[in-house]
C-alpha positions in Angstrom: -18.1 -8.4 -21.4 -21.3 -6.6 -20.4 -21.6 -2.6 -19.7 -19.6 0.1 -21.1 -16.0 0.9 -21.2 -16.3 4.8 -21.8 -14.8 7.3 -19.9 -15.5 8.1 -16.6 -16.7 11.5 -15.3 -14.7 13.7 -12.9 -16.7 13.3 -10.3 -16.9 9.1 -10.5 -13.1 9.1 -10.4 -13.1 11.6 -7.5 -15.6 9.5 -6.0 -13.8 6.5 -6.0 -10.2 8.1 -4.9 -11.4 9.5 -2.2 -11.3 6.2 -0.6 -8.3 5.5 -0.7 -7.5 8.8 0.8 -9.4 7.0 3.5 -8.0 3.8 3.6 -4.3 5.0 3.3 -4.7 7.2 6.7 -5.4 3.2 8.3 -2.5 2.1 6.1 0.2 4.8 6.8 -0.5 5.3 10.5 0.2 1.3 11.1 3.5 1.1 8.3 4.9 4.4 9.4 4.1 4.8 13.8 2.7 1.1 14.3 7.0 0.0 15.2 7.6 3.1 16.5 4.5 3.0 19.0 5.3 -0.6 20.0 9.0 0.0 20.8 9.0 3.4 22.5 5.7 4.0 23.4 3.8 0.9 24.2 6.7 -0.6 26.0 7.0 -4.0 23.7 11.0 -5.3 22.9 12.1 -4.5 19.1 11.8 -8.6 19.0 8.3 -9.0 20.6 7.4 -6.0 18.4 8.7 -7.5 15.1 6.9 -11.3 15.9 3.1 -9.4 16.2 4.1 -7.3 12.9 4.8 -10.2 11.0 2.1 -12.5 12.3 -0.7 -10.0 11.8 0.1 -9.4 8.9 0.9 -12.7 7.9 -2.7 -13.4 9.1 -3.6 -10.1 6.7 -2.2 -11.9 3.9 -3.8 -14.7 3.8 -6.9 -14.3 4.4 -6.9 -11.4 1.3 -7.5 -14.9 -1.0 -10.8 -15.5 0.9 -12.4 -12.2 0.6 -11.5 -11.9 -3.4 -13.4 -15.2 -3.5 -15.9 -14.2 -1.4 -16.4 -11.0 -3.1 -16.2 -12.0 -6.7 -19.2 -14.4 -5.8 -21.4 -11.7 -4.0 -24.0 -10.8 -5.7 -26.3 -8.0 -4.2 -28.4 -4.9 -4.9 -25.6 -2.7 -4.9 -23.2 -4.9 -6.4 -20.6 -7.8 -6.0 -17.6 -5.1 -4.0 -19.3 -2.1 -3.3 -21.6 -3.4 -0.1 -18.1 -4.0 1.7 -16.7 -0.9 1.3 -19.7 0.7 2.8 -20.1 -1.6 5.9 -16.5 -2.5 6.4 -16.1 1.2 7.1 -16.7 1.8 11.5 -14.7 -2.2 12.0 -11.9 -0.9 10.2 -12.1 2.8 12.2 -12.5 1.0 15.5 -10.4 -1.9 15.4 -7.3 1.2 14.3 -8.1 2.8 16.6 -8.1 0.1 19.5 -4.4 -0.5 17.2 -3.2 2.3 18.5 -4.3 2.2 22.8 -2.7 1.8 25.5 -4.2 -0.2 28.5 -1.7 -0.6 31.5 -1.5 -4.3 31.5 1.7 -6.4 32.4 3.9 -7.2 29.6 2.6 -10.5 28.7 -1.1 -8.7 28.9 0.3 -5.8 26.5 1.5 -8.5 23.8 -1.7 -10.2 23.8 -3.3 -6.8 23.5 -0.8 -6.0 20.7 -1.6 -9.5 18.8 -5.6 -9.4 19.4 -5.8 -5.5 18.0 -3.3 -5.7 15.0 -5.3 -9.1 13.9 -8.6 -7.9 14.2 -7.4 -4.5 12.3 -5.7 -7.0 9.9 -8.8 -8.9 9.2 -11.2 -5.5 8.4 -8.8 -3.5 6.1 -8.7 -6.8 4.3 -12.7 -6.7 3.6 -12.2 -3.1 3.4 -9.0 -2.7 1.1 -9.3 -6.1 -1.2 -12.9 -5.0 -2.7 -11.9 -1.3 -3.2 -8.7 -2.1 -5.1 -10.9 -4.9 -7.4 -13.4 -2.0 -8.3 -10.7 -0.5 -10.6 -11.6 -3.6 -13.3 -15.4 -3.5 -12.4 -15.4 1.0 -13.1 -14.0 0.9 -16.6 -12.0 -1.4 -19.3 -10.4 1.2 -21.0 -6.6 0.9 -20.9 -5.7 4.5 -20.7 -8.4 5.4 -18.3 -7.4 2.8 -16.2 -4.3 4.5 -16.0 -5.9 8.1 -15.3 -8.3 6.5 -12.7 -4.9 4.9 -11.0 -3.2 7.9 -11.1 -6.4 10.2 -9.5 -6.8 7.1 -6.7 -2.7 7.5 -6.1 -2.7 11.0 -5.9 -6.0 10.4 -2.7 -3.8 7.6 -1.4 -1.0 9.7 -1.4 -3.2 12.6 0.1 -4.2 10.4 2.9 -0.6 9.4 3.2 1.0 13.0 4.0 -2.1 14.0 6.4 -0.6 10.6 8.7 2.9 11.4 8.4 3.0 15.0 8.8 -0.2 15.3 11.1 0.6 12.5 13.6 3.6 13.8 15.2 1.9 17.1 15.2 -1.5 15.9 16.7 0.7 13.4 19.0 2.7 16.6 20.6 -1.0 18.5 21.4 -1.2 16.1 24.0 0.2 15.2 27.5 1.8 11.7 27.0 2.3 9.8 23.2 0.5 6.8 24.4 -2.9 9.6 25.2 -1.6 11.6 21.4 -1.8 8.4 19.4 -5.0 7.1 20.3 -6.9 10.2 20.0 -5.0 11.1 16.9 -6.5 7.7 15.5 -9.9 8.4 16.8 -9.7 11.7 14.3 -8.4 10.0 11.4 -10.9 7.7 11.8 -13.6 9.6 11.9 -12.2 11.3 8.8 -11.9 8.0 7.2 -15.4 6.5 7.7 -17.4 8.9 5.6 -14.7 8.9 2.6 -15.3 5.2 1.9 -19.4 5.8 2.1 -18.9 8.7 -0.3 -16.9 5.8 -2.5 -20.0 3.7 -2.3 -22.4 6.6 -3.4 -20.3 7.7 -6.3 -19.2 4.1 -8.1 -21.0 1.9 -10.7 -20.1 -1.5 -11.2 -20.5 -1.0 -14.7 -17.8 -4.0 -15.6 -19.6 -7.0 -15.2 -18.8 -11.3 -15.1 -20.8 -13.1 -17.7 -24.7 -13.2 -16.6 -24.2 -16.9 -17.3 -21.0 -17.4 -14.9 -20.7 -19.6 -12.0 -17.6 -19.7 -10.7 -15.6 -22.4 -9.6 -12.8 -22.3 -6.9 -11.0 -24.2 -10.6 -11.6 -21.1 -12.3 -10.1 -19.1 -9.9 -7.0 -20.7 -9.4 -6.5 -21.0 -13.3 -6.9 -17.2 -13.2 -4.5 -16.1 -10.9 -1.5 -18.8 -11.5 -2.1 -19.7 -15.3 -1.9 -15.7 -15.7 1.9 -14.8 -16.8 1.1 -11.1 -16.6 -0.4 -11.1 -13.1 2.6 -13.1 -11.8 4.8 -10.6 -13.2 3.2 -7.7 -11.9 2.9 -9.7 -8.5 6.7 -9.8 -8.4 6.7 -5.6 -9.3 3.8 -5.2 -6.0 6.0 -7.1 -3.6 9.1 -5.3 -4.7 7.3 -2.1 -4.5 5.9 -2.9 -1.0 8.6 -3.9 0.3 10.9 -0.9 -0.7 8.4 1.5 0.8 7.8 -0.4 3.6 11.5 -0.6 4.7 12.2 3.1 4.2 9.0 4.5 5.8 9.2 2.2 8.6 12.7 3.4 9.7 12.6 6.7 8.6 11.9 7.6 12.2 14.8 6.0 13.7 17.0 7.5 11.3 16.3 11.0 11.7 15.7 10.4 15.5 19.2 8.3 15.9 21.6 8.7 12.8 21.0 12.8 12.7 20.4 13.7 15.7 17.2 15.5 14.2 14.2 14.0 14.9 12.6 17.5 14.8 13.1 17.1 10.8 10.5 13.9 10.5 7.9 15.9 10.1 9.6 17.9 7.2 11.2 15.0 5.6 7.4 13.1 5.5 6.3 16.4 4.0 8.9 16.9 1.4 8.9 13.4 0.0 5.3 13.0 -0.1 4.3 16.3 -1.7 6.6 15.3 -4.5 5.1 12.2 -5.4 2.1 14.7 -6.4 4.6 15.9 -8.7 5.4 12.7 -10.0 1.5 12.2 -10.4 1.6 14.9 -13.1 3.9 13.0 -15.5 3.2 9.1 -14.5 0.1 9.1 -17.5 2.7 10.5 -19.7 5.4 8.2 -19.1 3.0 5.3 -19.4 1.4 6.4 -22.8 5.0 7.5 -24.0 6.9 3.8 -22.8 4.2 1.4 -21.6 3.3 1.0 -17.8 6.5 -1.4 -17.3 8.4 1.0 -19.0 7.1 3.8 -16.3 7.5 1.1 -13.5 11.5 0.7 -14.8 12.2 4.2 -15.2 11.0 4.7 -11.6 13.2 1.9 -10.5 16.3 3.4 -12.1 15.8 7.0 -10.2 15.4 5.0 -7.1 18.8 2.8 -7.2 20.4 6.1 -7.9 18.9 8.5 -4.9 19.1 5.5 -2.5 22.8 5.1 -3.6 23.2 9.0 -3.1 22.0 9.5 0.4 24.0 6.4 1.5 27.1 8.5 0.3 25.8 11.5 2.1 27.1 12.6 5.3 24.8 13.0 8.3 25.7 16.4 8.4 24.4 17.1 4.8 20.7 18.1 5.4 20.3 20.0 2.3 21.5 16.5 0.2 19.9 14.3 2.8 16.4 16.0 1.5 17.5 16.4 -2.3 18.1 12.3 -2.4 15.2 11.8 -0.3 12.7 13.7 -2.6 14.3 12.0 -5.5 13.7 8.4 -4.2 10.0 9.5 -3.6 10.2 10.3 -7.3 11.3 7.6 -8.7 8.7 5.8 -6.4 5.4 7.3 -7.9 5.3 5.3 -10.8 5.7 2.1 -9.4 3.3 2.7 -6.6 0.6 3.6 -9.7 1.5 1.9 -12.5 0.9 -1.6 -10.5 -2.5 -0.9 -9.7 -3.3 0.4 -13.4 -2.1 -3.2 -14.8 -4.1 -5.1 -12.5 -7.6 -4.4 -14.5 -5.8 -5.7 -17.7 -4.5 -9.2 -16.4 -8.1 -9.4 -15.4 -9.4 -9.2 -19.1 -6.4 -11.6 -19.9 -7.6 -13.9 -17.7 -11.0 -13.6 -19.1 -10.3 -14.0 -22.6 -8.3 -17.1 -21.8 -10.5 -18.9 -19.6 -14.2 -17.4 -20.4 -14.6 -16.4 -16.8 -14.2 -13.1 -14.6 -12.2 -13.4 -11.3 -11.6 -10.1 -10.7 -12.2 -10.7 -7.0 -9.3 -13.9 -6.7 -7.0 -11.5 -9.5 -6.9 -8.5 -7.0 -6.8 -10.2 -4.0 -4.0 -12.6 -4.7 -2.2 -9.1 -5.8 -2.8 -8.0 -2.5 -1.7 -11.1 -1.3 1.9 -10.4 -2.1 1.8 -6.7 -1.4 0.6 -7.3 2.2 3.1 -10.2 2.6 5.6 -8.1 1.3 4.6 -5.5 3.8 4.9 -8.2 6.7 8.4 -9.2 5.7 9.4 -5.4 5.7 8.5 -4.7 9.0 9.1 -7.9 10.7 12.2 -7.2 8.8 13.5 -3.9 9.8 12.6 -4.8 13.7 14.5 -8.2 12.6 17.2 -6.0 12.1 17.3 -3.7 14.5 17.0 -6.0 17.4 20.3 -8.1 15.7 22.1 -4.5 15.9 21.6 -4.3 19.0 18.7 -1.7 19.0 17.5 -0.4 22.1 14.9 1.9 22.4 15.3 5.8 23.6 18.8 5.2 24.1 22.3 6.2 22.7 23.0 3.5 19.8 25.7 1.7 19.1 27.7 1.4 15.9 26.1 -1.5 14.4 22.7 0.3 15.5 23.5 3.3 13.5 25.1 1.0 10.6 21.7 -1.2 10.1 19.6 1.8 10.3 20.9 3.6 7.5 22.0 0.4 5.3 17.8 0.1 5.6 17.2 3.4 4.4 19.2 3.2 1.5 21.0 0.0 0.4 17.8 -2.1 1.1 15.6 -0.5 -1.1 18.3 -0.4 -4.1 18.5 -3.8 -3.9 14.6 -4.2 -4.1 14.8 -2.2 -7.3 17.1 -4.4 -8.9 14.5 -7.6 -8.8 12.0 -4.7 -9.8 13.6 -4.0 -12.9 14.2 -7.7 -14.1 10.2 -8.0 -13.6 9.2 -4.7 -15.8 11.6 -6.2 -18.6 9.5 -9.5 -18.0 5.6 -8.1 -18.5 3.9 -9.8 -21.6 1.3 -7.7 -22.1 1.3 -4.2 -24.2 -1.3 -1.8 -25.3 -1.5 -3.4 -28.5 -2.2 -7.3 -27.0 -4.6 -5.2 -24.2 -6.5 -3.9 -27.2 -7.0 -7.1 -28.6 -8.0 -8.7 -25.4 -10.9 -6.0 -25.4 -11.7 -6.4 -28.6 -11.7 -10.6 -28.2 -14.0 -9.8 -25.2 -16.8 -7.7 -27.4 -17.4 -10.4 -30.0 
């Protein structure tokens, strides 16, 4: 293993989460308003809605594969990842932002639209989002750091995350129509975004390196990702993860617009439950140096059963507890949404050691893989659902309406975190086996 492990510097690991306060105001805007602005603004059916979701994303998926491949075999001036980060940066603004518009076409013309934009968007976080997350392995190979460096890139993601879901329905009521306050709200985040990644690209060395000697095979690719026990593992803990967050942010909307009666509150609720992940944020490095990162990833899991349980007891009526259980599930959700990304870098080395060759490219993309499938399934999922119950949109909802929507909020996401926790029981590797890995590496 060539370059050093050491420590990063304050400002590299500023540097480098900085983009992903970036990237996470393209990921939140589409997970959290992307259903909402098809079935209530844009005019598409909860069904029509739910079939783009899941094929663009679907399309998202797979193609994450290719661009680890084709970025662990890049070789340039500025490094194998870095270059797509910088240029990926205006696609991925203006394909968002074309996302999120609203040309008067019939409704057949408004589903192609709807197909052709999500795709396209699809497609350029994927060059964006799959090299970014692979520079974790290629910026340090120090186990703890890793950790820290997750935890600093969380807390940006997290930032970027509670600018969308408070500052969208804020910027979206400045203006005259939604349809007019979502694309210019997209054309400001995206401005916003662009310069954050280049910042990323100034401030990050690829100081992790493959062997000078290595040429990789599409065999040795394969043989790292799927003859990788911890990668599969934490696979299984991205997609669970995903999946839970995707569910709950994704009808968060319709609960507090249709359950309550309070769609006034969505704003707060984003606010509340974001801002304490930062709190979480504090204590995640602690909890993984006290009981491993699986044992971080299972404790999470545990206060997440429990709140989602909670507010599915709790009667509409009960704001107060509505918040407390709410704020409690986005507890319980911080480590898991850092600890997966901190374990990635370290089923890289195992692959490494095992096989003599450094796919850190096909490792983090294949990760991604599930997490963006995961992602399709929970919003094809929840419009699945909603359309089944009856759903329709800006109108008084039925029983079965109001009974899917808040099973989705809370029973859905406990039984995520039940598969969650049979996975964190499951991962092989410890600090200990990490160390030797490194140490294996060296010689």
């Amino acid at each position: 293993m060539n370059g050093s492990p050491e420590r990063l510097t304050p400002t590299q690991r500023i540097g480098y989460g900085v983009g992903d306060f970036g990237i996470n105001l393209f990921f939140i805007s589409t997970l959290t308003y992307l259903l909402y602005f098809y079935t209530d603004v844009f005019g598409l059916s909860a069904a029509a809605a739910g079939g783009v979701m899941l094929v663009a994303r679907v399309v998202d998926a797979v193609t994450d594969p290719l661009m680890g491949a084709i970025a662990e075999r890049t070789r340039s001036r500025w490094g194998r990842l870095r270059p797509y980060i910088l240029f990926g940066a205006l696609p991925l603004g203006a394909s968002a932002v074309l996302t999120f518009a609203s040309p008067a076409f019939s409704d057949s013309g408004k589903l192609w639209w709807a197909y052709l934009t999500y795709i396209a968007f699809s497609i350029a976080f994927t060059v964006v989002s799959v090299p970014y997350s692979a520079l974790t392995a290629s910026l340090t190979a120090d186990y703890q750091e890793r950790t820290v460096l997750s935890t600093i890139r969380m807390a940006c993601a997290f930032g970027g995350g509670l600018a969308i879901s408070v500052g969208m329905p804020i910027l979206v009521g400045t203006f005259d129509t939604e349809a007019e306050g979502y694309l210019w709200s997209m054309l400001i985040f995206a401005a916003l975004a662009t310069p954050l990644l280049a910042l990323t690209f100034a401030q990050t060395e690829e100081r992790i390196q493959p062997p000078a000697a290595q040429r990789l095979a599409i065999r040795d690719s394969l043989r790292a990702v799927f003859i990788n026990p911890p990668l599969l593992v934490v696979m299984v803990m991205f997609s669970c993860g995903m999946l839970s967050f995707t569910v709950r942010q994704a009808v968060a909307i319709y609960y507090f617009k249709y359950n309550l009666g309070r769609p006034d509150l969505i704003e707060t609720w984003f606010l509340a439950t974001l801002s304490i992940m930062f709190v979480g944020l504090v204590f995640t490095p602690k909890l993984a140096d006290q009981y491993g990162k699986p044992g971080g990833i299972l404790i999470g899991a545990v206060v997440t059963i429990a709140a989602a349980l909670g507010l599915y007891f709790t009667p509409y009526d009960q704001i107060e507890l509505i918040f407390l259980w709410g704020c409690l599930l986005a507890l319980g959700g911080t480590p898991i949404a850092v600890l997966g990304w901190a374990m990635i870098p370290d089923t890289v080395d195992y692959a490494q050691a095992r096989f003599g060759v450094r796919a850190d490219g096909s490792v983090f993309a294949m990760s991604s893989f599930f997490q963006k499938l995961a992602k399709a399934l929970g919003g094809a999922g929840v419009a699945a659902v909603l359309a089944l119950a009856g759903y329709v949109a800006n109108a008084e909802q039925t029983a079965a309406s109001l009974d899917a929507i808040r099973s989705l909020m809370t029973l859905a996401p406990a039984a995520i975190m039940v598969v969650m926790i049979v996975a964190a029981l499951s991962y092989p590797l410890s600090r200990q086996a990490h160390a030797a890995l490194v140490s294996q590496l060296k010689t």
